[in-house]
C-alpha positions in Angstrom: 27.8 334.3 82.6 26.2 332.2 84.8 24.7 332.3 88.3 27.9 330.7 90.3 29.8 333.5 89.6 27.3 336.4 91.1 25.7 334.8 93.6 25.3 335.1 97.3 27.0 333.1 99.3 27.0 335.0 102.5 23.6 333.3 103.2 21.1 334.4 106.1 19.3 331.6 107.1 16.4 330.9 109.7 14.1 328.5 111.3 11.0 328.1 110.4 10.0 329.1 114.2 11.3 332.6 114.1 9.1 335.1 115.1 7.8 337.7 112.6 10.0 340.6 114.7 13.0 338.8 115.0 12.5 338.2 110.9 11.8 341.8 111.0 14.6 342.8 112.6 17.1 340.3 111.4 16.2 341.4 107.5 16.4 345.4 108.7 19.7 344.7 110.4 21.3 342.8 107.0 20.4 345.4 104.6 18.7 341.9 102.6 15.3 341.9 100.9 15.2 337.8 101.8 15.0 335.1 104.6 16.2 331.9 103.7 14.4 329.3 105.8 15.9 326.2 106.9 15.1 323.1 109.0 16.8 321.9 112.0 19.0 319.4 109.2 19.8 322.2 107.1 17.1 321.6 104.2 15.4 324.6 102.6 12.1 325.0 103.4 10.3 328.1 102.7 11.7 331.9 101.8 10.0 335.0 103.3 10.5 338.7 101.5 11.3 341.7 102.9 7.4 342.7 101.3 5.9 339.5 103.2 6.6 340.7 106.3 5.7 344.2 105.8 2.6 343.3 104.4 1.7 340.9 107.1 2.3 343.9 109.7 0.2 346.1 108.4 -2.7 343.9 107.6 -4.2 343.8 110.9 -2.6 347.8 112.0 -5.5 349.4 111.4 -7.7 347.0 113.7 -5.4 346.8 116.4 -4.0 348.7 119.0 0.0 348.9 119.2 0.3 346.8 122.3 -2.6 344.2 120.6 -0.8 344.3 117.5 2.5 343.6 118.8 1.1 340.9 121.3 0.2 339.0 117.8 3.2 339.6 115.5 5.2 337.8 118.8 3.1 334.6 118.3 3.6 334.8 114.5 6.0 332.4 112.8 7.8 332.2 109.4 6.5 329.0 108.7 2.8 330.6 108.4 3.8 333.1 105.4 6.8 331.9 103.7 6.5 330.9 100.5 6.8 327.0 100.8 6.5 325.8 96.7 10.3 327.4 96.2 11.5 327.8 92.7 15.8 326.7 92.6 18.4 327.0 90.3 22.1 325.6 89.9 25.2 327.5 89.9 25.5 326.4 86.2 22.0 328.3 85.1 22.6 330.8 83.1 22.2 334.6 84.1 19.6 335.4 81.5 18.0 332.2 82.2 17.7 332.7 85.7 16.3 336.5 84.7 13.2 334.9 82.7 12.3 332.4 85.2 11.9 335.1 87.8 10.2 337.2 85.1 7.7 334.3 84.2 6.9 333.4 87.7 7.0 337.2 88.9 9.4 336.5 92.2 12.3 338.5 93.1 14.7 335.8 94.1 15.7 332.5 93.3 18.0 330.1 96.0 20.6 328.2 94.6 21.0 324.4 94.9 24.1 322.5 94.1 23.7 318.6 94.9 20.4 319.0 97.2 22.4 321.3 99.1 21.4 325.1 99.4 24.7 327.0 98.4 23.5 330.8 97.2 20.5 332.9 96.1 20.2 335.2 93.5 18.1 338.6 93.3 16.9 340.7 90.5 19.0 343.0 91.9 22.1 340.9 90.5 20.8 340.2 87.8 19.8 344.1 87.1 24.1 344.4 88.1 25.5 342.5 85.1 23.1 343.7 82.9 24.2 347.3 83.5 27.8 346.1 83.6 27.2 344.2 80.0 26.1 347.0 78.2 28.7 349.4 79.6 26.3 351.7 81.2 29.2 352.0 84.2 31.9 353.8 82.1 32.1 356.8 80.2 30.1 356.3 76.6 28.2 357.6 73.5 25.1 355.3 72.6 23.3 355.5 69.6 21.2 353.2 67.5 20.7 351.8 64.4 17.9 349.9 62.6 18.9 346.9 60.4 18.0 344.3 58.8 17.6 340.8 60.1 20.3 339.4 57.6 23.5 337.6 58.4 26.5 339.7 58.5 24.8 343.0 59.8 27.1 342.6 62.8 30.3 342.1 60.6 29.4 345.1 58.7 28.6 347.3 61.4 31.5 345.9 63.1 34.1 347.0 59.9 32.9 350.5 59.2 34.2 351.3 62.9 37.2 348.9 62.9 38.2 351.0 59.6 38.0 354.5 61.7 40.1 352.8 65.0 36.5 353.0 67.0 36.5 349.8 69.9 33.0 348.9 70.5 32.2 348.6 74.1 29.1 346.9 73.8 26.6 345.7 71.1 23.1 344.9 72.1 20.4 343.8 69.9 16.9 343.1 69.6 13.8 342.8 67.6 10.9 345.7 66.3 8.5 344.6 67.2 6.4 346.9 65.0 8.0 346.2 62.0 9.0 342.4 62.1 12.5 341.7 60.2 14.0 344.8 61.6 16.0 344.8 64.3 17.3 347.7 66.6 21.5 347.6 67.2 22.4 349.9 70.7 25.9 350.3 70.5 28.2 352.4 73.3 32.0 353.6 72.3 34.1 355.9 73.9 32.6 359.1 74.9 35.3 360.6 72.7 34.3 358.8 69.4 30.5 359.0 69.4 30.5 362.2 66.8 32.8 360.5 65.1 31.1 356.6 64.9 28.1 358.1 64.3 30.0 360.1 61.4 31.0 357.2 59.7 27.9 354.9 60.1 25.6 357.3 58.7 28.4 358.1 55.8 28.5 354.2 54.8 24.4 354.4 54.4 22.9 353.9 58.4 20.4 356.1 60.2 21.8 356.7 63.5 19.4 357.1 66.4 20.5 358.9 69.2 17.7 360.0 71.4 14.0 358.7 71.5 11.8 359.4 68.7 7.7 358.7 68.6 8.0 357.6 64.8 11.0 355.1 63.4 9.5 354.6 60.2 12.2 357.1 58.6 14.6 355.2 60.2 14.2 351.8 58.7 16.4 350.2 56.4 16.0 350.7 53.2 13.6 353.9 53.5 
C-alpha cells in the first residue's frame, strides 16, 4: 500500500504568524496532533506538534503568573517553534517506507508533496491503522506461531498443510530471531473457529505451534 491511499487530505493549515493560543486552540478544536504551516503563496514552511506547544506552555508556568504567562504566549508565534528542516514524502512512498523514515528520524508525522505542492500528511497513527488492519487484528481470529527455517518454500508448505484441511489464512506475518539467526518466527491468524484445528494439523505434519509467550524458544526451534 502506499501513502496516497491513507493520507490526509482534509489539511489544517496556518501562518506562520499565528499565535501560540490560537495554535492551541485551533489543534484542541480539530481533534489533530499537527499544524501544517504555510506562507502567504501557499508553500510549506514549518510543522508544529500538538507536544510543541504544550511544551512551550509549560516551560515558563512555573515562573509566571497566569496573567504574565498568558500576556507572553499572546506575543508568541509559530514561526519561533515549528520545526523548519521538514522531512516529505510522495503519495507514491510506500507505507512501510514512510513507517521507517519516521522511525529513523523519531517524528510523528510526515507531509506529503506531490509536484512541490503540499497535498496530505501522514501520522504514525495511520500508519499504526494499516498495520492492525494487515495482520487481521480487526476481525475475529486464532493466532499462533511457528519457528522455521529460513529456506525457500516454508511458506508453500505451511501454506499446503492448511489448504489440505479447508483452513483460509487471514494473515501471514514473518520475521527474523534474532537470537538464533536462520530461524524465522511465522504469526499466522485464521478463523476463530479453525485455530484448534490449524494448530492440529501443523503440529501433526512436524511444527511446534506457539500460542502464548514463552521466556525460552529453544524447544521450539526447527529441528529440535
Amino acid at each position: 500500500m502506499h501513502v496516497g491511499r491513507i493520507m490526509r487530505k482534509d489539511l489544517v493549515t496556518i501562518p506562520p504568524d499565528t499565535s501560540l493560543i490560537k495554535a492551541r486552540d485551533i489543534i484542541k478544536e480539530k481533534l489533530i496532533e499537527h499544524l501544517l504551516v504555510v506562507d502567504k503563496d501557499g508553500k510549506l514552511v514549518g510543522i508544529v506538534s500538538d507536544r510543541d506547544v504544550k511544551q512551550t506552555w509549560a516551560s515558563p508556568a512555573t515562573t509566571l503568573s497566569a496573567h504574565e504567562l498568558n500576556y507572553l504566549l499572546k506575543q508568541l508565534t509559530v514561526d519561533t517553534i515549528m520545526v523548519k528542516k521538514i522531512i516529505s514524502v510522495t503519495p507514491g512512498t510506500t507505507i512501510e517506507r514512510a513507517g521507517r523514515i519516521m522511525q529513523d528520524n523519531r517524528i510523528s508525522a510526515l507531509p506529503v508533496m506531490e509536484h512541490g505542492k503540499l497535498v496530505g500528511i501522514i501520522t504514525t497513527t495511520d500508519v499504526m491503522g494499516v498495520l492492525l488492519e494487515a495482520i487481521g487484528v480487526n476481525g475475529e481470529s486464532a493466532r499462533f506461531v511457528v519457528l522455521v527455517e529460513d529456506r525457500i518454500g516454508m511458506i508453500a508448505e505451511v501454506s499446503r498443510i492448511l489448504k489440505e484441511e479447508q483452513i483460509n489464512i487471514r494473515s501471514l506475518v514473518t520475521w527474523p530471531e534474532k537470537a538464533y539467526p536462520g530461524v524465522y518466527h511465522f504469526v499466522l491468524r485464521v478463523g476463530a473457529a479453525n485455530g484448534a484445528k490449524a494448530i492440529a494439523a501443523l503440529t501433526g505434519a512436524g511444527f511446534k505451534v506457539l500460542t502464548e509467550y514463552v521466556d525460552d524458544l529453544s524447544p521450539y526451534l526447527p529441528g529440535q
